[in-house]
SEGUKE-341030 format. One record per atom (N, C-alpha, C): residue number from 1; x, y, z. Coordinates in steps of 0.2 Angstrom, whole numbers. Last residue first. Example, Ala and Ser with C-alpha at 12.3 -4.5 7.8 and 13.67 -1.06 7.14 Angstrom:
% residues 2
+-----+-------+-------+-------+
:  nr :    c1 :    c2 :    c3 :
+-----+-------+-------+-------+
:   2 :    64 :   -11 :    35 :
:   2 :    68 :    -5 :    36 :
:   2 :    64 :     0 :    39 :
:   1 :    66 :   -28 :    39 :
:   1 :    62 :   -22 :    39 :
:   1 :    66 :   -16 :    39 :
+-----+-------+-------+-------+
***
This chain:
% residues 96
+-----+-------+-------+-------+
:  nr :    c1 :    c2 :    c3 :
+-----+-------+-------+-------+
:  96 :   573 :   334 :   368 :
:  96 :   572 :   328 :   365 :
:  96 :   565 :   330 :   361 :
:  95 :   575 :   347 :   374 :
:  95 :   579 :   345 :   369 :
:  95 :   576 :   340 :   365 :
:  94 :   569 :   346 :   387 :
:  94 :   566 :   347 :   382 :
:  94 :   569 :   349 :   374 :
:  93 :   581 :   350 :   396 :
:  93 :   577 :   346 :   396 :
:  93 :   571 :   343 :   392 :
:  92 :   589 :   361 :   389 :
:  92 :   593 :   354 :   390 :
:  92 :   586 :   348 :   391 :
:  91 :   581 :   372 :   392 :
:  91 :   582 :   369 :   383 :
:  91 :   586 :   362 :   386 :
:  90 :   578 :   373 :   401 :
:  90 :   574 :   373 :   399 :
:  90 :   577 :   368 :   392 :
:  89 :   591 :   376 :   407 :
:  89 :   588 :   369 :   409 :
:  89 :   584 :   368 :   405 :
:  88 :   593 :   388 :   402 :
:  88 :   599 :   383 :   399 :
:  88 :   595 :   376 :   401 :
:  87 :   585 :   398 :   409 :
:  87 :   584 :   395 :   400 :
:  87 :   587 :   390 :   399 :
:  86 :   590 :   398 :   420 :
:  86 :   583 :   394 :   418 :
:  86 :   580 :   391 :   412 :
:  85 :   600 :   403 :   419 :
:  85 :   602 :   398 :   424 :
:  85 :   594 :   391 :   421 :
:  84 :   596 :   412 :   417 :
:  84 :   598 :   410 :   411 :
:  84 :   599 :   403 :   412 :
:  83 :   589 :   416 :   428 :
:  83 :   584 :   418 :   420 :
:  83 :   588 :   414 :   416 :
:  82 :   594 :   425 :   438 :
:  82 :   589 :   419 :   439 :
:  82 :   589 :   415 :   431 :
:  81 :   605 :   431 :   432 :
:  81 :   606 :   425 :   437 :
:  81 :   601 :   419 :   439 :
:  80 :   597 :   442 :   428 :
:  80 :   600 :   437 :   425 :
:  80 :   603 :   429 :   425 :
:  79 :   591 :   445 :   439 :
:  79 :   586 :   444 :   433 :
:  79 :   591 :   436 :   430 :
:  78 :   601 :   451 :   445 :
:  78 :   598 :   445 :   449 :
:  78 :   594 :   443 :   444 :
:  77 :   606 :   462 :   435 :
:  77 :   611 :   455 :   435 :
:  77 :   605 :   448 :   440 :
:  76 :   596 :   472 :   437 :
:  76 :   597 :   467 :   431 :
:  76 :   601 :   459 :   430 :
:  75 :   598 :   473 :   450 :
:  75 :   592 :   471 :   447 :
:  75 :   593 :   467 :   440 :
:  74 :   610 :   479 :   448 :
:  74 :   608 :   473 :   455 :
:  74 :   603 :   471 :   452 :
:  73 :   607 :   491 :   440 :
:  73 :   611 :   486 :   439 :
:  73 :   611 :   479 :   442 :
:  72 :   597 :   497 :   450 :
:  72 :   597 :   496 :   443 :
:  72 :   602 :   489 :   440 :
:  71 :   607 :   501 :   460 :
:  71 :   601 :   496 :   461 :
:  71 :   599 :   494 :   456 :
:  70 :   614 :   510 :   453 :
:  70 :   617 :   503 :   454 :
:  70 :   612 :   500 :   456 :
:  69 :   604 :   521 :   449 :
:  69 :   610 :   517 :   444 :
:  69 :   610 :   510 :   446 :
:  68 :   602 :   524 :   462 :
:  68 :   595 :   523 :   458 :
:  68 :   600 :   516 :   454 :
:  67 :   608 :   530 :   475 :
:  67 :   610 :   523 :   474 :
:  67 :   607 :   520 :   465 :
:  66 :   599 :   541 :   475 :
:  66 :   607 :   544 :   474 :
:  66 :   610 :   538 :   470 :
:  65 :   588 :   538 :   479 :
:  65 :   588 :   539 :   472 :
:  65 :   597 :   540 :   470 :
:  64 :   594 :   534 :   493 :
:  64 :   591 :   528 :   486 :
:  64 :   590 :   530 :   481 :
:  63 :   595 :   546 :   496 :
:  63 :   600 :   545 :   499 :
:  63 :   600 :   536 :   493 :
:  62 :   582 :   552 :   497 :
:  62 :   586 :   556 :   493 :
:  62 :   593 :   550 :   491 :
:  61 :   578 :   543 :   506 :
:  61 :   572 :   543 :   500 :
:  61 :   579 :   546 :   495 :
:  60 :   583 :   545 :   519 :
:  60 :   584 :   539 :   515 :
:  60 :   582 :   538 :   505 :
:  59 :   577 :   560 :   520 :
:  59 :   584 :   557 :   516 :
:  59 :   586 :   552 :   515 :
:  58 :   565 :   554 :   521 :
:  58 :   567 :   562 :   513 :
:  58 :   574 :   559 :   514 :
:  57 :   563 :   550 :   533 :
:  57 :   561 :   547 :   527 :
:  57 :   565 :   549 :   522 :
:  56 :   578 :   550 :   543 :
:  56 :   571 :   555 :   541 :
:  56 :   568 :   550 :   534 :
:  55 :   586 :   545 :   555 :
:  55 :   587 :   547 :   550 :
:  55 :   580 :   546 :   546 :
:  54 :   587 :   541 :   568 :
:  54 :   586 :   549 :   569 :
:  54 :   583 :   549 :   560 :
:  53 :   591 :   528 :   570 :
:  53 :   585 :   529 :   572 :
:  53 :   582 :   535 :   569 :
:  52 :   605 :   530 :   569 :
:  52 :   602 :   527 :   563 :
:  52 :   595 :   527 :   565 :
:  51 :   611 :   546 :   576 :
:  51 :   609 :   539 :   574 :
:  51 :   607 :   537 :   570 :
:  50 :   623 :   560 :   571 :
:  50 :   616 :   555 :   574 :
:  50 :   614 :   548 :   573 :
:  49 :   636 :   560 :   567 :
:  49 :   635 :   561 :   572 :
:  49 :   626 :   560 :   576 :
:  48 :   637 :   557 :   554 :
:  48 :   637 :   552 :   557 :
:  48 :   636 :   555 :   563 :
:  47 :   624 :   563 :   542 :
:  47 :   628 :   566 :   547 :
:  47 :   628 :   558 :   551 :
:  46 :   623 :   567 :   524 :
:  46 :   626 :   559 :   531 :
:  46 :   630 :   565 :   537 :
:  45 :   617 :   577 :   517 :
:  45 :   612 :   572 :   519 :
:  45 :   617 :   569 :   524 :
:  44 :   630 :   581 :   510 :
:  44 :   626 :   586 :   516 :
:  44 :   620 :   583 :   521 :
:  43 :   634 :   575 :   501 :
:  43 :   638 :   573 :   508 :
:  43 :   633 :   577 :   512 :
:  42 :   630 :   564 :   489 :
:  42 :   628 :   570 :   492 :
:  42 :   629 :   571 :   500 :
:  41 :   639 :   561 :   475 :
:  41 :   637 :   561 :   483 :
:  41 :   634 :   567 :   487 :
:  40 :   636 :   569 :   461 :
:  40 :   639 :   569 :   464 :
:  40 :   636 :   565 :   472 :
:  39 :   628 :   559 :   445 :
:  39 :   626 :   563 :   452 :
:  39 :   632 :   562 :   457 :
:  38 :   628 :   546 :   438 :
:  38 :   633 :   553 :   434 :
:  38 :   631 :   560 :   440 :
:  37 :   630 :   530 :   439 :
:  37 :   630 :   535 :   445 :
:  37 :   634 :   542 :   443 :
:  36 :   630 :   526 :   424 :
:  36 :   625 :   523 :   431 :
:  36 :   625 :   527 :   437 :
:  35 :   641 :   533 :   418 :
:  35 :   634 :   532 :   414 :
:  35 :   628 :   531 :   420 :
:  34 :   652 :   531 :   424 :
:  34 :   648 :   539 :   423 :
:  34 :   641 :   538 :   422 :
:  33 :   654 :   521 :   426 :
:  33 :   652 :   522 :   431 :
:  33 :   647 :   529 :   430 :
:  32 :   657 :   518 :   410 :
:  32 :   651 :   514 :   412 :
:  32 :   648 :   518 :   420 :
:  31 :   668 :   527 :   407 :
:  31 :   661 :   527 :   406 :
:  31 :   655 :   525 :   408 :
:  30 :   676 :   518 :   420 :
:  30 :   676 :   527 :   419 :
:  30 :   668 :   526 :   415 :
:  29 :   678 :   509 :   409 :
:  29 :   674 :   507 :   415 :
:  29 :   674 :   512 :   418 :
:  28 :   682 :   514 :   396 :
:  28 :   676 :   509 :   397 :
:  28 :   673 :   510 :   403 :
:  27 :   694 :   517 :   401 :
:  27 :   689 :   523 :   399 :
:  27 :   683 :   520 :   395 :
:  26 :   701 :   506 :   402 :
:  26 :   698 :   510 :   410 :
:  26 :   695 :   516 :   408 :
:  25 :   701 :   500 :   391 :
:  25 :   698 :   496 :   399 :
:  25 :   696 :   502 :   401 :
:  24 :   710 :   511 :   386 :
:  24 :   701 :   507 :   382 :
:  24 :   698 :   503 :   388 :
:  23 :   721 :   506 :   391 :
:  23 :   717 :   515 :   390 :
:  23 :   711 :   515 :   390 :
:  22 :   732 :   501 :   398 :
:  22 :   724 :   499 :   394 :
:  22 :   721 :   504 :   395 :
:  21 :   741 :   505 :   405 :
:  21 :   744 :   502 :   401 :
:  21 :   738 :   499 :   398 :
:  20 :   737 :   521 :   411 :
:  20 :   738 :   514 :   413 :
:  20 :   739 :   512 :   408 :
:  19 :   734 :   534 :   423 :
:  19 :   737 :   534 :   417 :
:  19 :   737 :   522 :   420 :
:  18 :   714 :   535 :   429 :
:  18 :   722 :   534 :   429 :
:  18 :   727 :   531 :   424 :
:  17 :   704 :   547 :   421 :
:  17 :   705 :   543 :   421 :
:  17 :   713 :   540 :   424 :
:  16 :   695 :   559 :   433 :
:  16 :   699 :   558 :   429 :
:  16 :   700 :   550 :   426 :
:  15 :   684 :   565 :   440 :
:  15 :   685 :   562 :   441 :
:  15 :   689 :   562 :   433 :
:  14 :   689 :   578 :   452 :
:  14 :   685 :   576 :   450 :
:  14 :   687 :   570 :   445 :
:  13 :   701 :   580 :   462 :
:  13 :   695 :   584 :   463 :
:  13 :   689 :   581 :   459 :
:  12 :   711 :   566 :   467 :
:  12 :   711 :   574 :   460 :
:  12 :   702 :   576 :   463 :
:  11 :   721 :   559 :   480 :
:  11 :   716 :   558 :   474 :
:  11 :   715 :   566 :   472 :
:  10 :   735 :   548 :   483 :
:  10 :   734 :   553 :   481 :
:  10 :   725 :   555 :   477 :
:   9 :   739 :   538 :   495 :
:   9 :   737 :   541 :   489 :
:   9 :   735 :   547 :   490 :
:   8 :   749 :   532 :   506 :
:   8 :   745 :   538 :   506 :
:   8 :   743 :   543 :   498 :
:   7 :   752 :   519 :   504 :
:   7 :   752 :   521 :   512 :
:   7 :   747 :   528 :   511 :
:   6 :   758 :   517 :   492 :
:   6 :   751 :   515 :   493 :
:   6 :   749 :   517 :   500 :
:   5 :   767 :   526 :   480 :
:   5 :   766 :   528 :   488 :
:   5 :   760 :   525 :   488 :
:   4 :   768 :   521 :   465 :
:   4 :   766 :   526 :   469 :
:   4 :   768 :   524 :   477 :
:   3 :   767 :   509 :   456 :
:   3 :   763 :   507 :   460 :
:   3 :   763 :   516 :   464 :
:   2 :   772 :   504 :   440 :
:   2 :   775 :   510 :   448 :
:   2 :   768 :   509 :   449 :
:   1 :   779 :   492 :   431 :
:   1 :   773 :   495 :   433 :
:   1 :   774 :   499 :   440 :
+-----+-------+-------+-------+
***
């Protein structure tokens, strides 16, 4: 397995998958990202050059719709993590 120059990768314009010895993993997880955050970054919103006090409703507002997908996800997993953890007791307790 060639590993490349890690000191100074290289990255393409848009998104591609990387050649790899599981095609199907990473043209799954390629999919899956497309699917959840299919919007380019919006660089034009982040100036580092103001502060964190400066920064406007509209583009926090823009700047979480940008986020939607993942938050989405986040949401679904702490669901999960509360939920199964709960079903599994349920049944364990009330088995008899």
């Amino acid at each position: 397995m060639e590993l490349g120059n890690i000191s100074k990768p290289t990255y393409g314009p848009d998104l591609e998958a990387p050649g790899s010895s599981t095609p199907g993993l990473v043209t799954m997880a390629h999919g899956f990202l497309r699917l959840v955050q299919p919007n380019p970054l919006p660089i034009e919103l982040i100036n580092f050059e103001q502060s964190q006090s400066e920064f406007s409703q509209e583009v926090i507002h823009e700047l979480l719709f940008y986020e939607l997908g993942f938050l989405i996800c986040a949401a679904i997993g702490v669901l999960f993590i509360i939920v199964v953890p709960l079903a599994g007791c349920c049944f364990c307790c009330y088995r008899c």
